[in-house]
Each structure stands twice: as C-alpha cells, then as structure tokens.
Steps between C-alpha positions, in 0.01 A plus 500: 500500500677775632821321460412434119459882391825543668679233319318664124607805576874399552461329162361764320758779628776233425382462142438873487903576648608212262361668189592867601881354548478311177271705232706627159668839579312750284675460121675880406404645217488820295197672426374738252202743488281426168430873322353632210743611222605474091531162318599394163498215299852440301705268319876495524818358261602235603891575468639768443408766177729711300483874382499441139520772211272523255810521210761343595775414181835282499655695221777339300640586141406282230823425364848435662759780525705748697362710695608914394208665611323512853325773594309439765578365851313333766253688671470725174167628392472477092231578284327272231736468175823600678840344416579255783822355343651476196716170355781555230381575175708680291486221216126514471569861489718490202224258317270781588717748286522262241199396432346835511776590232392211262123614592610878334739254223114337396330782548672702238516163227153499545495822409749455208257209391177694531675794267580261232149330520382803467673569158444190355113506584483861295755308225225250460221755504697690218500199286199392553302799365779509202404153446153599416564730286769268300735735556733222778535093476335249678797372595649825658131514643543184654841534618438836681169352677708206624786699641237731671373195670830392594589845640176525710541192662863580559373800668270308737770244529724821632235632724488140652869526552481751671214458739743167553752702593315678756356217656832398564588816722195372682641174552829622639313773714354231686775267558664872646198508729568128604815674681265779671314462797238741561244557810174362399308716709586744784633316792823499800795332393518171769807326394820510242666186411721609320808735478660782220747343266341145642382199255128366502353265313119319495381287804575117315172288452369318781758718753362846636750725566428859694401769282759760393234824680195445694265753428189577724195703457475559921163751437310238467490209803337216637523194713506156361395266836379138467164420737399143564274348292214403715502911552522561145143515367401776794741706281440714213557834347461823675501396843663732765829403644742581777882475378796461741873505426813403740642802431254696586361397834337709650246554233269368209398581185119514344473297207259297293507159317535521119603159364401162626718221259274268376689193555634318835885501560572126642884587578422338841286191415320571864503882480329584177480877454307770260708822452327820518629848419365743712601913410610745738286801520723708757578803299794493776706237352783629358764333708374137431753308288437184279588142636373666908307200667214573583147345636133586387202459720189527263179642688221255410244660737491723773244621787580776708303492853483107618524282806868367439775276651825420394536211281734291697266474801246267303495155578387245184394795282207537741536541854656697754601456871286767733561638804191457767583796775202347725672160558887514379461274222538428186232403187582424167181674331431415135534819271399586129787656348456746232758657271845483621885569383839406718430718737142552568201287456124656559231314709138524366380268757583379863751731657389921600753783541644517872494127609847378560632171272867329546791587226740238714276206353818308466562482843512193711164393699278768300183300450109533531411524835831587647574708761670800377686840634643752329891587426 
C-alpha cells in the first residue's frame, strides 16, 4: 500500500513537471488603460474634396480677333465692369461713326418732313374754311387735304427713319462689345491665355478650348467632397464640420454643411457618392486658394464625458479582449458600443474606466482564455 502512494505520487509530479516544461509561454501583448474622455459621431469623404469658389468664370471674347488690349495680369484684382481685354475693332468703330451720322442725316429729314406737313395741314385748313364760304374750289379743297395727308405720313415715315437709324448705332454698339471683355463681378485674375498683338478666336463646337482669363470671386469659398452613399441620408444642412487641407497641416478649419446634391454620382459603379458642400466659417481664411484638397469630417453627434476606447481595439463590432490582473489571462467580454468615429468609439455597457483591454488584437496566440503578459 505503501509502495502504491509512492508510485501515484511519482506520476502525479511527472505529469505536473511534464506540463510545467510544456504549457504555452504567456502570449505578449500591449495593453491599454480604458478612461473617460470626448467622443463624436462623424462622417468622412470618401476621396479627396476640393476648395471650390463660389464664382468661378472661364472668360473668353465672343467673337474672333487680335488681341490690342490687356489690362490686367494674373494675380490682378479687378472690379465688376472693368476692361479685361480688348480685340481689334476699329471697323465696327467706323460703322459706329457712320451710322450715328445717318441717325443726325434722318433726324433732320424728319424734321424737313414734319415742317412741310406742317404747312400743308394749315394749306388745307385755309381752304377748307374758304370753301365754306364759296370763296375757294372743291377741287383746290381736295387737293390741299390730300397733300396734307401725304405730308403727315411722310413725316411719320421720317420719324421712323430715323428711329431706324438709331437702332442701327445700337446694333453696331453691340457687335463692338462682342470684342470687349469685361469682369462680371469683382474677382482675382487666375489665368491669361492669351498674349498682346496675339489672335483668338471661339472654342469650335463639340472641342473646349481654355478660356482666354479665368476670373475668380476668392471671398467667397467652399469645399465640394463626395461621401458614400450608405452615409448620405445622416447628412443634411447645417451640420457642424471639421475641414482639413494638405497645406495646412497642422490645423483645421470650423465649418458647416450647406448643400447636399440630390442625386447619386455612379462614376464608380461600386463607389456611388452624394456631394456635399460644406462652408468655411474661419474668419481666418484668407490664405486658402481654390482647387486646395481638402477633407471634411461632418459632426453627426457628440458626447463629452464617456467611458471610451479606441476604435481599432473592437473585435466584431462588439467585443473586446480584457486583461484579468488576478490570473494573467485573457477574456473576450461582450460590449455595447455606443457612438463612435475613426478614432474613438464610446461603451454604454460592459467595459468601466481603469480596467486594462489589448490594442495588439492582431497578434499571434491572443485568444479567450490565454495566458497573457504585458510588453
């Protein structure tokens, strides 16, 4: 009997050495403490957005011609109405003096006419009342009423002429204007295509060519950014948004959302997109330029003081590996996740500030149950 305790306790302390030399070294992994902090709910572009103006005009003259007037240079700042270039147009010019000569020409024949129309209307008056008092013919009577008809509607005839004629200097004004090209509104001068002394003619149909001065109005700007459409209908007008630019890293810009297009862009049959517009509302954004790229992260919700953890530490959209400090192991608790962004996700249920979860989830041998240390 004696002999058979001995033997079971050899066996049991050989088992026992066998699974102490053979057990799973403890699986490394990197811890985090949960805390308490800020969380938002966004939605982001999915590729990149562009600073847009809110005027932005390819300017080009209406008519073909030589270029021998620019006055204005990239980078310029120009009002609304001001001369931007000028095409040769001395020939329309020329019309312009001649036609407002044959305007003053009808002018004074209408005048001429009305003077005469005049005389034979008081000729035919004369006759008329001598007429009645047999003293004058019928037939001078008649005569004298006809040719005052005639003359009156000579005169109106003339007075047609003549309004004609100044119609015309209208006409010819406007094919001069055709050779002008003015600002439309206040803006910075972008571009010039075009040189002094250099020919330019209309973009043919069906091919675009690049406007002859880009004009933009750069007081007013806003990003155009496309967001998926299964985000789309969480978006609409007003909400806040955060704006960041390449070229300016190290900061963002406040904004809000003020257009949501009411149609789906299919450009990528698998990566349908909305665009929105969201404005800037930095007063401090004088050195933005249109065509930047830029990103927009629109604030959908936002809670200030919760139990958080960072996004890419949940596991299925629900759980998250935790720490045990009493045994050295790991659980994979179940967690009720409540609004969340990239970065941060808050935890209404199943997790308390201070207990310690894995962000190395992606490591090898990290598991329920497993035996853990930390880095």
């Amino acid at each position: 009997m004696k002999r058979f305790g001995i033997i079971t306790g050899l066996t049991i302390a050989v088992i026992a050495a066998g699974w102490f030399l053979t057990r799973p070294d403890p699986v490394s992994v990197s811890l985090i403490t949960v805390a308490r902090g800020p969380v938002s709910s966004t939605i982001s572009n999915t590729r990149a957005g562009t600073v847009e103006a809110c005027r932005r005009a390819g300017l080009s003259p209406a008519t073909g011609g030589q270029i021998v007037v620019l006055s204005v240079a990239n980078g310029d700042l120009v009002e609304q109405g001001e001369l931007l270039l000028e095409l040769w147009n001395e020939d329309l010019k020329a019309e312009i003096r001649l036609a407002q000569r044959e305007a003053t020409a009808a002018q004074s024949r209408a005048g001429e006419a009305c003077v005469i129309a005049d005389f034979a209307r008081r000729e035919a008056n004369r006759l008329t009342m001598l007429l009645e008092d047999g003293l004058a013919s019928e037939e001078d009577t008649d005569r004298a009423v006809g040719i005052a008809e005639s003359s009156a509607a000579g005169c109106t005839t003339a007075h047609d002429n003549a309004l004609v004629a100044a119609a015309r200097i209208e006409v010819t004004e406007a094919a001069l204007e055709r050779t002008r090209l003015v600002a439309p509104f206040a803006g910075i001068i972008a571009e010039i295509n075009g040189e002094l002394g250099e020919f330019v003619t209309p973009s043919p149909v069906g091919i675009p060519t690049p406007p002859t001065v880009d004009l933009i109005d750069s007081s007013c700007l806003y990003i155009s950014a496309p967001i998926d459409e299964v985000d789309a209908p969480a978006v609409r007008e007003g909400l806040p948004a955060r704006i960041s630019l390449d070229a300016f890293s190290d900061r963002t810009f406040s904004g809000h959302v003020r257009r949501v297009a009411p149609y789906v862009l299919d450009i990528e049959k698998q990566a349908r997109t909305v665009e929105i517009e969201a404005e800037i509302d930095d007063p401090d954004k004088a050195a933005l330029l249109p065509g930047y790229s830029a990103d927009v992260e629109i604030l959908l919700a936002s809670e200030d003081d919760v139990v958080r953890v960072p996004t890419s530490v949940i596991v299925d959209g629900n759980q998250v590996y935790v720490y045990d400090e009493a045994t050295g192991r790991l659980e994979l608790r179940e967690i009720e996740p409540g609004i969340s962004n990239w970065e941060y996700t808050a935890i209404t249920r199943g997790l308390s500030a201070g207990e310690r979860i894995v962000s190395s989830i992606d490591r090898e041998g990290v598991e329920d149950g497993a035996a853990a240390r930390s880095d």
